[in-house]
N, C-alpha and C positions, 0 to 999 in steps of 0.2 A: 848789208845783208838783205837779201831777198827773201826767202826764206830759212828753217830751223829743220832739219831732218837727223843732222847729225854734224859729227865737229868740222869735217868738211865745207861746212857754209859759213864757217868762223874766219875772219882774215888773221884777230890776234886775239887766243885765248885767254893770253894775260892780263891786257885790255877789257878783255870780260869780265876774269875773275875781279879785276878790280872796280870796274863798274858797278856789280851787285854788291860788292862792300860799300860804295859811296853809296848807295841806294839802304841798305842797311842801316847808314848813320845819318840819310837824313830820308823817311820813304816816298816826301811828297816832293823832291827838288826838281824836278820834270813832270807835275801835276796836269799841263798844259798840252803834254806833245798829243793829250789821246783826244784833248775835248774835239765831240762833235764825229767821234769814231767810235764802232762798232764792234768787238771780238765774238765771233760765234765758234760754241765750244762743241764738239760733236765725240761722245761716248759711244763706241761699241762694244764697251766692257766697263765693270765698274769701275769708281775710282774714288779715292779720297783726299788724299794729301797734291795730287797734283790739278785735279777739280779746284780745290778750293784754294791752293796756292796762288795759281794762274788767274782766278777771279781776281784776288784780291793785289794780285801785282797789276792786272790791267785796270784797275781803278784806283789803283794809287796815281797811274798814270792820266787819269779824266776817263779812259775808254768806259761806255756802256760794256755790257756782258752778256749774252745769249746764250744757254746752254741746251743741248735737245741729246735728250738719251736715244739715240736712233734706232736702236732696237725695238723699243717699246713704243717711242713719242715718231715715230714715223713709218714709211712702207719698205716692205722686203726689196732693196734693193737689187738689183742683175748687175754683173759686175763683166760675163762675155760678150766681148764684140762680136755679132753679125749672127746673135743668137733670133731664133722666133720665141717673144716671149707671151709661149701660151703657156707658161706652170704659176707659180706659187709667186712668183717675184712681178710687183706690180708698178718699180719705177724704175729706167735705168741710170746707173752713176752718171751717167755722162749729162743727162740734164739735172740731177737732183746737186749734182759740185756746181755745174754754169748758174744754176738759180739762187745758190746760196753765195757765189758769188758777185751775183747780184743785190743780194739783201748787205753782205761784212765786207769791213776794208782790210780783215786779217781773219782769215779758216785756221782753227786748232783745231786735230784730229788726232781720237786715242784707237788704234785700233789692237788685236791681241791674235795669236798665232794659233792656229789648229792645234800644232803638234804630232800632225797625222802625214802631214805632205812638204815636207822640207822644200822643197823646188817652190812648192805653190808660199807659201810663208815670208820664205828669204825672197821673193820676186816684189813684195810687198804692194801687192795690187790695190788695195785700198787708199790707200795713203797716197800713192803713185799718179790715180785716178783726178781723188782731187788735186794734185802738184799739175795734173794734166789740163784738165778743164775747169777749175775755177776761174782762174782768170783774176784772183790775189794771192798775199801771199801765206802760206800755210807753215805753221809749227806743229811739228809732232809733239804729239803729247804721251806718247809713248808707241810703237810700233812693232811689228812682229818680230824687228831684229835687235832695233834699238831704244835706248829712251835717254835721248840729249837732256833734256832739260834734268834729270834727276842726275845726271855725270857731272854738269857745271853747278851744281848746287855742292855736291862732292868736293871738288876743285876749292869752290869757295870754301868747305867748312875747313880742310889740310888748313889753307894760306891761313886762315886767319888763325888757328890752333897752336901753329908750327911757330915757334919764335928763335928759336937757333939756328945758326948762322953756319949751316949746311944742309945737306939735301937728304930729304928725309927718308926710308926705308916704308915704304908701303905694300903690302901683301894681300893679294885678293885672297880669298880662303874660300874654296866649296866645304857648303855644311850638307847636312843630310835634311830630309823634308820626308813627309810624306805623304807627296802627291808632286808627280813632275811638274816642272816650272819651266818656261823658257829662257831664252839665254839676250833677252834683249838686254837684261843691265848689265851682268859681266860682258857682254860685246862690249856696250857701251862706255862702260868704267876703262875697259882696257883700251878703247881707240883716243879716251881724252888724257888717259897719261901719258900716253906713248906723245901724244900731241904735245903736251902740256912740257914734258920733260922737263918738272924743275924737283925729281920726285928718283928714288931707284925702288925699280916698280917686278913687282915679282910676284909670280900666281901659283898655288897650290891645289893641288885635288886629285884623287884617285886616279886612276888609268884606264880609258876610256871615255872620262870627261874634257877632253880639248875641246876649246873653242876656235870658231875659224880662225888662221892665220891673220885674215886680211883685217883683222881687227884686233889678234893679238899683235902682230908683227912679230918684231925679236924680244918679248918680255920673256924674260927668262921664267923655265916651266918647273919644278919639284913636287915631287908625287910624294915625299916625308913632309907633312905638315909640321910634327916637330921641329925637323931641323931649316921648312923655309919663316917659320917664326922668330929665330933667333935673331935677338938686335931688332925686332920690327918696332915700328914707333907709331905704325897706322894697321890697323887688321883689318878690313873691307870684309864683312862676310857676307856672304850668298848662295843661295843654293840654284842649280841648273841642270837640265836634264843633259839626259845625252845626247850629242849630233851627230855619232855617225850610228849609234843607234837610234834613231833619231826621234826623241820625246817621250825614251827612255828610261825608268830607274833601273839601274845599272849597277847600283853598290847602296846600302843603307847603312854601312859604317857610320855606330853612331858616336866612336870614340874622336868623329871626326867636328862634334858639338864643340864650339868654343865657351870655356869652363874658365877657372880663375885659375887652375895647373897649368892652363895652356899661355893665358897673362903670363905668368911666372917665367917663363921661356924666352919673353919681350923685354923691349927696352921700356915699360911699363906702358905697353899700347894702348894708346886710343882705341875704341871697337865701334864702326859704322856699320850701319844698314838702314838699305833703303828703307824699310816698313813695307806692311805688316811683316811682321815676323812671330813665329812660331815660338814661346818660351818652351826653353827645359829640351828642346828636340834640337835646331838652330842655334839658338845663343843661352846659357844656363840664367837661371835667376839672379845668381851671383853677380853677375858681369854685369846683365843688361840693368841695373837699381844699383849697381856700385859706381865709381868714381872713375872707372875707364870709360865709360860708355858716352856718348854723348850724339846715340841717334833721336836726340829731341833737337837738341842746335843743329843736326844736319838739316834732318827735317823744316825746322822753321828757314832755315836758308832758300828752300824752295821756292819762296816769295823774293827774294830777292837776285836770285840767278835769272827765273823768267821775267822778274821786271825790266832785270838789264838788256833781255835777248828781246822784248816788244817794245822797248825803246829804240835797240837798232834798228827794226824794222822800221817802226814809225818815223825817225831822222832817215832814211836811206830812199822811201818811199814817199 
C-alpha cells in the first residue's frame, strides 16, 4: 500500500480487518516499524476521534507526530493553476505539499466539502494536490467524499461482534439532522462493504437521498425504513444531505430517529455511528445508553484500523 484515500488502495480487506484486531490484542507488536519516522497530520476542519485516534496508532507504532491545524496554524493556501496570486492567498499548494514532503515520511490530510459546488467537492482538490506533489505517501483522514479510515474501523468492529456462523444483515439508515452533512461516510461505509462482501448490506432513506452509484454499486436501496429493518442484526446510522440537490435538507422526517420501537423490528441490532451524533434527533437516549449501542467500541476501534493501514504503508515503503 502506497497510500490510503479509499478502499481501492486496499489489496485484501480481510487481511486488514484482521490486522487491526491483532494490533488490538497486542498494540505495541510492531513498536519498531515507525522508529526514527515522522506522521504529519494536517486539519482543515475540526476533528476528534480521528485526530487522536491516528496519533495514538502512529506511536504505538514508534512514529513521532506532527500536527498543524492549517487554517489557523498556517497561510491561505491557492489551490489554481496558472493563477496571479495578487489576492488573499499567500502560499501555493504546490510548494506548501513539496515542503512538507520534505519535513514527514507519511502526509495525513483531513479535508471537508463546501456543500455549495458538487463538481468542485467530488474533484477533491485538496487532497488530490497533496497525492500530487508531496512526493510521500498520504492518508486521508477524511475527505470531501470519503473517510477510509472510519469504514475499516466499521469493518473491524461487525468481525469482531458477529460470532455466528453466517452472514450478517447490515443496514445503513439515514436519520434526520439539523444541519446538512455530507455524504463522505455513507459513500464510504457503502464502497467497504460492497468491497468487503462478507456482510448482506442494504441502505434505507427517504426519496431524494441516493448516494452515487459508483459507491453504492448494487446495494440494494428501500425507502420503508421499517420494513428494511427487519431481521437487521447491524443498524449503521447517519445522516446525509442531498446530492442531486446537492448539500440539501430535503426531508426532516423525524419518525426517521432510530428509537427502541424501531430495535423491536431487528434481529436485536447492534446501533453504529460514527460520532458526534446528535441525541434525541439522530439516535433516541434509549438506544444510544442501552445495550444495543456500541458506538464507544466502534469508536475505540479507530486506533486500531489506522494502525493496521500505517503499518502497511511503513512495511511496503
Amino acid at each position: 500500500m502506497k497510500n490510503f484515500l479509499s478502499v481501492e488502495n486496499v489489496q485484501s480487506i480481510r487481511a486488514l480487518v484482521d490486522k487491526a484486531l491483532d494490533y488490538k490484542k497486542n498494540r505495541l507488536l510492531d513498536n519498531h516499524l515507525g522508529t526514527g519516522k515522522t506522521l504529519g497530520m494536517l486539519f482543515f476542519n475540526p476533528s476528534l476521534r480521528t485526530r487522536v485516534s491516528t496519533q495514538v496508532a502512529a506511536r504505538n507504532l514508534g512514529m513521532e507526530v506532527i500536527v498543524l491545524n492549517v487554517e489557523k496554524e498556517g497561510w491561505q493556501l491557492e489551490l489554481d493553476e496558472g493563477i496571479v496570486m495578487d489576492g488573499s492567498s499567500t502560499e501555493h499548494i504546490k510548494e506548501a505539499a513539496a515542503v512538507l514532503g520534505q519535513y514527514f515520511d507519511i502526509l495525513a490530510v483531513r479535508t471537508f466539502p463546501t456543500l455549495k459546488d458538487k463538481t468542485e467537492d467530488y474533484s477533491e482538490r485538496i487532497i488530490g494536490q497533496f497525492l500530487k506533489h508531496a512526493g510521500v505517501p498520504v492518508v486521508s483522514l477524511e475527505s470531501a467524499t470519503l473517510h477510509p479510515l472510519q469504514s475499516l474501523a466499521d469493518l473491524v468492529t461487525i468481525k469482531e461482534t458477529f460470532q455466528e456462523k453466517r452472514r450478517p444483515k447490515v443496514v445503513m439508515t439515514w436519520a434526520p439532522h439539523v444541519k446538512p452533512l455530507p455524504q463522505s461516510v455513507p459513500n464510504s461505509f457503502a464502497e467497504w462493504m460492497n468491497g468487503w462482501d462478507e456482510a448482506d448490506f442494504l441502505i434505507t432513506h427517504p426519496e431524494g437521498y441516493e448516494l452515487e452509484t459508483k459507491y453504492t454499486h448494487n446495494a440494494k436501496i428501500e425507502y420503508n425504513q421499517d420494513k428494511a429493518l427487519e431481521g437487521a442484526d447491524y443498524i449503521y446510522v447517519k445522516n446525509w444531505s442531498s446530492v442531486t440537490e446537492y448539500g440539501k435538507i430535503i426531508n426532516r422526517d423525524a419518525s426517521w430517529m432510530i428509537t427502541s420501537r424501531k430495535i423491536a423490528m431487528t434481529n436485536n441490532s447492534r446501533v453504529m455511528h460514527c460520532l458526534p451524533v446528535r441525541r434525541n434527533v439522530v439516535i433516541a437516549d434509549e438506544v444510544l445508553d442501552g445495550p444495543n449501542s456500541i458506538v464507544i467500541q466502534q469508536a475505540g476501534n479507530r486506533v486500531w484500523a489506522t494502525q493496521a493501514v500505517l503499518a502497511e504503508i511503513l512495511q511496503n515503503n
